[in-house]
C-alpha positions in Angstrom: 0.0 0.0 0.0 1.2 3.3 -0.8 1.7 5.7 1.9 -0.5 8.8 1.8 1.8 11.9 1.0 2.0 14.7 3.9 1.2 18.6 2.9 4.8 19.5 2.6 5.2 16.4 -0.3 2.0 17.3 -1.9 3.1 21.3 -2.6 5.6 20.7 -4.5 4.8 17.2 -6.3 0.8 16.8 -6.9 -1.2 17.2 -10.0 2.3 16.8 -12.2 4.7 14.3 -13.6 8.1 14.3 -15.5 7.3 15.9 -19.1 6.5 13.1 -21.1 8.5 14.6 -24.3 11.4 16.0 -22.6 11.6 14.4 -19.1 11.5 18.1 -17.7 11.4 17.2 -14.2 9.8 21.4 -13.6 6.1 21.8 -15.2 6.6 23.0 -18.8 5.2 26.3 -19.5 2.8 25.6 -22.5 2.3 29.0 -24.4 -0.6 27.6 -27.1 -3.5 28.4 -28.0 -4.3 24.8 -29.6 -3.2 21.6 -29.9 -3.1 18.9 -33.1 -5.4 16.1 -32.9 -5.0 12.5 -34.3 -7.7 12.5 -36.8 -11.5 13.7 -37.2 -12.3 10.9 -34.4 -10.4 12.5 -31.7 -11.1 15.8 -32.3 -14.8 14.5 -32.2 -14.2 12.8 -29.2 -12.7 15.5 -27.8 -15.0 18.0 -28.3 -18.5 15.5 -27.3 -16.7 14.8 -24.2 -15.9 10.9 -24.7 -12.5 11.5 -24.4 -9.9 13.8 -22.0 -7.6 15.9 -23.8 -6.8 19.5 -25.0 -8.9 21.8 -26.9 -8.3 25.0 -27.3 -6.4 26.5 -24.2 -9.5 28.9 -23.3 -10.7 25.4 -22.1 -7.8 23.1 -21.1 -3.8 24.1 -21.1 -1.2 21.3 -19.6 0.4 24.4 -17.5 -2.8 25.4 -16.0 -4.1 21.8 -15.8 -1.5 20.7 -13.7 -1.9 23.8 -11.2 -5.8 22.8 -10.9 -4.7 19.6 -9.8 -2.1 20.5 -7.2 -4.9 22.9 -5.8 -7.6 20.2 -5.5 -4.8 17.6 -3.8 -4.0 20.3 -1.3 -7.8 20.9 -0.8 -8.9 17.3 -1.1 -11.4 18.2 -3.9 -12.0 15.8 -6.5 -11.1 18.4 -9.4 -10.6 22.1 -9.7 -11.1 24.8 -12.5 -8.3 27.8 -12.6 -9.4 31.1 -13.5 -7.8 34.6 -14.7 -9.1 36.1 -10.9 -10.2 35.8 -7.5 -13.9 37.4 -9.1 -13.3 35.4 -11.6 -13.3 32.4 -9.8 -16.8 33.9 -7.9 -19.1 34.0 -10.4 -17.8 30.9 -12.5 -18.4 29.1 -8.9 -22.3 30.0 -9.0 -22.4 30.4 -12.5 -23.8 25.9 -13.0 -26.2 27.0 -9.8 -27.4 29.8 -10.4 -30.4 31.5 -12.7 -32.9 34.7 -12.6 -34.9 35.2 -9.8 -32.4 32.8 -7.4 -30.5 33.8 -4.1 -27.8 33.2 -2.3 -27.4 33.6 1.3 -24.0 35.4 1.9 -21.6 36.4 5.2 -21.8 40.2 6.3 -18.0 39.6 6.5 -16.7 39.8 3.2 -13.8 41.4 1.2 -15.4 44.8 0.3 -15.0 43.8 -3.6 -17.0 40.8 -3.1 -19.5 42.6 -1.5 -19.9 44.8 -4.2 -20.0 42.0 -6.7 -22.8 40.1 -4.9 -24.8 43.5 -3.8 -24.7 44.8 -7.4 -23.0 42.8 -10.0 -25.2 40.3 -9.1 -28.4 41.8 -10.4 -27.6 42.4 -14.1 -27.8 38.5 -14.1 -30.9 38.3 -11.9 -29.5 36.9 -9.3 -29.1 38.2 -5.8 -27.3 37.7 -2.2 -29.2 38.2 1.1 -26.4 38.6 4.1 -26.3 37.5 7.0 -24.1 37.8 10.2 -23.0 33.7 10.3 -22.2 34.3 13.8 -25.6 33.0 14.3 -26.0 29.5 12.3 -29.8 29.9 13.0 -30.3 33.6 11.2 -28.6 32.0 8.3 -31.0 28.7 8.2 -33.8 31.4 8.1 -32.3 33.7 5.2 -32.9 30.0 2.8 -35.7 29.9 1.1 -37.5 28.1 -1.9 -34.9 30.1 -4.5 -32.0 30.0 -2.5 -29.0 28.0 -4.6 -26.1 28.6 -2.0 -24.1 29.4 1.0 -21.0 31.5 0.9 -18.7 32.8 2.9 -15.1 33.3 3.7 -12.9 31.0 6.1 -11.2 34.1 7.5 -13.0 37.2 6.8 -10.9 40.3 4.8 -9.7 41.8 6.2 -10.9 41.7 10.4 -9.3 38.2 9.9 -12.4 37.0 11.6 -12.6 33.0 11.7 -16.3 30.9 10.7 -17.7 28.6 12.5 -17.3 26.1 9.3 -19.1 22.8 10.5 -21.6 24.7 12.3 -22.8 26.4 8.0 -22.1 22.9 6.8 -24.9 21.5 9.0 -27.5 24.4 7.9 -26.1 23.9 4.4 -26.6 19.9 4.6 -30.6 20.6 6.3 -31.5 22.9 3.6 -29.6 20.6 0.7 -27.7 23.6 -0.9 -23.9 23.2 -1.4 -22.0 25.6 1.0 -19.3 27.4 -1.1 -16.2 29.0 1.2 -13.8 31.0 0.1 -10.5 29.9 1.4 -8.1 32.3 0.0 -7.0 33.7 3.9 -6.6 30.7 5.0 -4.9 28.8 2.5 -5.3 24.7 2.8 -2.2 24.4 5.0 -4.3 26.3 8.1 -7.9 25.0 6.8 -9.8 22.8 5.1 -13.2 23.5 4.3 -14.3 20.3 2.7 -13.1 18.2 5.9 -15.4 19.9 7.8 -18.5 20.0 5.1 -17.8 22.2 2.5 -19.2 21.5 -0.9 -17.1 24.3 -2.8 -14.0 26.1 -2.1 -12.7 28.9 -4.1 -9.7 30.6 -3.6 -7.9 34.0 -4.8 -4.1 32.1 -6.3 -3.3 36.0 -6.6 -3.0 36.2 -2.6 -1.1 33.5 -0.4 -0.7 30.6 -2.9 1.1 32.8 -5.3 2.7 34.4 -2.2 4.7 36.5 -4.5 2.6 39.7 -5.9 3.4 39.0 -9.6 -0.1 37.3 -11.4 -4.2 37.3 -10.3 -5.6 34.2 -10.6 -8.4 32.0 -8.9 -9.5 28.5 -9.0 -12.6 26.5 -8.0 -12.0 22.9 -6.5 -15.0 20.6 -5.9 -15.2 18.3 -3.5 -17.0 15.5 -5.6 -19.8 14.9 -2.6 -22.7 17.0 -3.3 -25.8 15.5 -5.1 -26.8 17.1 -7.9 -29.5 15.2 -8.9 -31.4 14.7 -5.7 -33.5 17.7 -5.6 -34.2 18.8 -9.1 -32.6 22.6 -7.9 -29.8 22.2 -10.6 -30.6 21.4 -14.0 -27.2 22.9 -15.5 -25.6 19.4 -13.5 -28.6 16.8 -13.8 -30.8 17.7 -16.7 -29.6 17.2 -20.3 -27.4 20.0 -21.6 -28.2 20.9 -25.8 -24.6 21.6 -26.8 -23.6 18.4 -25.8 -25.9 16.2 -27.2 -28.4 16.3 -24.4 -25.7 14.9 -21.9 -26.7 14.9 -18.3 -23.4 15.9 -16.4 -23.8 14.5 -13.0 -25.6 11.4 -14.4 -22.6 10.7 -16.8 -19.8 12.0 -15.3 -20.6 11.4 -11.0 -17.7 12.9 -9.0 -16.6 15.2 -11.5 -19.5 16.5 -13.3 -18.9 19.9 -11.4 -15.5 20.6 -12.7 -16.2 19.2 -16.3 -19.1 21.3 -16.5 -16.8 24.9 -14.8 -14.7 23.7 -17.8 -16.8 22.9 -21.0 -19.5 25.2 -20.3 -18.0 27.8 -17.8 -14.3 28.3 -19.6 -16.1 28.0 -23.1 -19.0 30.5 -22.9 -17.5 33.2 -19.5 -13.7 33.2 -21.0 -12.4 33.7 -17.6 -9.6 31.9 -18.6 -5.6 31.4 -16.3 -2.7 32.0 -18.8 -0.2 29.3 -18.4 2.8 31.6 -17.2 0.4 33.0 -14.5 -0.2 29.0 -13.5 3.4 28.4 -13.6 4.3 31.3 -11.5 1.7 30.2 -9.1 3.1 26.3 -9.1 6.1 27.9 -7.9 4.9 29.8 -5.2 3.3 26.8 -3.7 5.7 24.8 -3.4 6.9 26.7 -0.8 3.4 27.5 0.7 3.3 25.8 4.0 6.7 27.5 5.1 5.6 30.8 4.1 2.2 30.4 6.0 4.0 29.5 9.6 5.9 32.1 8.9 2.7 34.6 8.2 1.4 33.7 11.1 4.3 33.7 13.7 4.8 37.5 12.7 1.1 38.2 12.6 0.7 37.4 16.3 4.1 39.5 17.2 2.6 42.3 15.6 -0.5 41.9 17.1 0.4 41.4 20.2 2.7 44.7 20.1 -0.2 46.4 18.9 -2.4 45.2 21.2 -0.6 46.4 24.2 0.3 50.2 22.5 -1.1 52.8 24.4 -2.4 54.6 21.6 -4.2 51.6 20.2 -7.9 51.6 21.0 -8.3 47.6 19.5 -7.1 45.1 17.5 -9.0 42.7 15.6 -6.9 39.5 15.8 -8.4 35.8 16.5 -5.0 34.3 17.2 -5.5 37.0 20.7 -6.6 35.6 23.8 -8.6 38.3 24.2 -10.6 38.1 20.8 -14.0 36.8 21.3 -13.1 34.2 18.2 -10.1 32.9 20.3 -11.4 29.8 21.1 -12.7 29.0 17.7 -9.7 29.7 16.1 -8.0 27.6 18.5 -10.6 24.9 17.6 -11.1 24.9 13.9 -7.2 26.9 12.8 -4.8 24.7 15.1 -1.9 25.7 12.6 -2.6 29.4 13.1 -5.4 32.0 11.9 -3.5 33.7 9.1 -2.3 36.9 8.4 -5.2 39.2 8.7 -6.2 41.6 11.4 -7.7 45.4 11.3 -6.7 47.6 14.0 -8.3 50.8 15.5 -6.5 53.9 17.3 -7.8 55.7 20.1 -6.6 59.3 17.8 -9.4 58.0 14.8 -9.6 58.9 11.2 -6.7 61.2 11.4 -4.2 59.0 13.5 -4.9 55.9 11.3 -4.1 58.3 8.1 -0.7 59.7 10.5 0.0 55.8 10.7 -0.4 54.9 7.1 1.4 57.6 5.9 4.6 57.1 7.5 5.4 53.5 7.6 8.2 52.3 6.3 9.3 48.9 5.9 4.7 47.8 4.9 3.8 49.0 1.6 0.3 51.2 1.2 -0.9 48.9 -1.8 -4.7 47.6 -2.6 
């Protein structure tokens, strides 16, 4: 039997293999745009579904391929979509779920761009997000109703750093049987793992921690291969038949992995919110060295906040990894590795002290 492969192994190794052509033991960086088939047959095969392959690189790309597939290892998803952003990754997430006149119900803690997508993006397609503080598990079971397609909210709130109460959504998510979709980008998998504790989908910004490095946006979707599509008749873009492909039912023909098929040949094909392979490769490399950069993140997070926190000047700081946060003890609970890298802090001066701060740091950069 073989062994199951720790974090550390998975980083640097998952989703990829020696290059086939070259033996290139580093993931090639595939700059095309398309690829040569066999014969009619493939291409045929290809493009009905019957076989697994490249396309056109809108859809699939070997670079960006193999970066879905570290993601989804390190998440224990059973496949993953890469995008060209974090928004990206959003709406392509509730795009097979969603339709006019449906709702999701959505945290009051969320990254202010987010917020804005949900609040007002939302609405040129119909759709629409009713929030809810998810501090309270039974507000949120109470927010569902008869058009409600989803649950969403971050693992660590941007940018309080606030942790949720993941198992405790899972359970209202699994009652009202709507997949619970929880944006992991704060926490990275190395502190948290959503789908071990009920999540149905995770998506993540690959511009933030898993890039780690500043230089490409990204975002990717992993599914965790669990959730029924069929069972409730809620999702016809997953269990009824679909016209471009021959009226093929995705969840009935392709179980585990209808999801991510479906982010792929319908998502990639008709949104274009498509990951260029050097952004995918400079994002391979960053994870490799993800889980040494996170303990690091999070050992200088708490010195800081814990410098902050006893500053005269300071009013507050908004810090779960503090004994004296009221989220202390779930962080402790559900983040054993550490609650990231976020935390907000207030001064007792206001509005003009916080500018004072911000404009004379030196060594932090003032950047969005």
């Amino acid at each position: 039997m073989t062994r199951p492969q720790g974090f550390d192994t998975l980083q640097v190794h998952a989703g990829t293999e020696p290059d086939p052509a070259t033996g290139a033991r580093q993931v090639p960086i595939y700059q095309t745009t398309a690829y040569v088939f066999r014969d009619a047959d493939h291409a045929a095969a290809l493009f009905n579904l019957q076989e697994v392959g490249y396309i056109y690189s809108r859809l699939t790309n070997p670079t960006v391929a193999a970066l879905a597939n570290r993601i989804a290892a390190l998440e224990g998803g059973a496949g993953a979509v890469c995008t060209s952003s974090g928004h990206a990754a959003q709406i392509m997430a509730l795009y097979p779920l969603m339709g006019p006149g449906l709702n999701i119900v959505a945290s009051t803690r969320l990254y202010g761009g987010t917020y804005t997508q949900f609040q007002h993006v939302f609405r040129r397609f119909g759709w629409s997000a009713k929030f809810v503080d998810f501090d309270d598990p039974e507000a949120v079971a109470a927010a569902i109703d008869e058009n409600t397609r989803a649950i969403f909210y971050e693992s660590i709130a941007n940018p309080a750093g606030v942790p949720t109460d993941i198992p405790a959504i899972a359970k209202v998510a699994d009652a009202a049987g709507i997949p619970l979709v929880v944006d992991n980008t704060s926490a990275t998998p190395y502190l948290c793992n959503p789908i071990e504790m009920g999540a149905t989908l995770v998506v993540h910004s690959t511009t933030k921690y898993l890039t780690g490095n500043g230089t490409v946006t990204g975002g990717a979707i992993v599914d965790s291969g669990k959730f029924d599509w069929s069972a409730s008749g809620k999702f016809p873009s997953l269990s009824e038949p679909e016209p471009a492909y021959h009226g093929l039912k995705f969840h009935e023909a392709l179980g585990a992995m209808a999801y991510t098929f479906y982010g792929i040949a319908v998502g990639l094909r008709d949104l274009g919110m498509t990951m260029n392979p050097q952004g995918a490769h400079y994002t391979l490399m960053g994870i490799e060295t993800l889980s040494l950069r996170m303990r690091k993140h999070v050992e200088n997070a708490q010195k800081v906040a814990e410098w902050l926190a006893a500053d005269p000047r300071v009013e507050s700081v908004s810090y779960a990894g503090l004994p004296s946060s009221p989220y202390h003890e779930r962080a402790q609970r559900l983040f054993p590795k550490g609650v990231g890298a976020l935390f907000a802090v207030a001064l007792k001066g206001g509005y003009d002290a916080c500018v004072g701060l911000v404009n004379n740091l030196e060594l932090f950069s003032h950047v969005a």
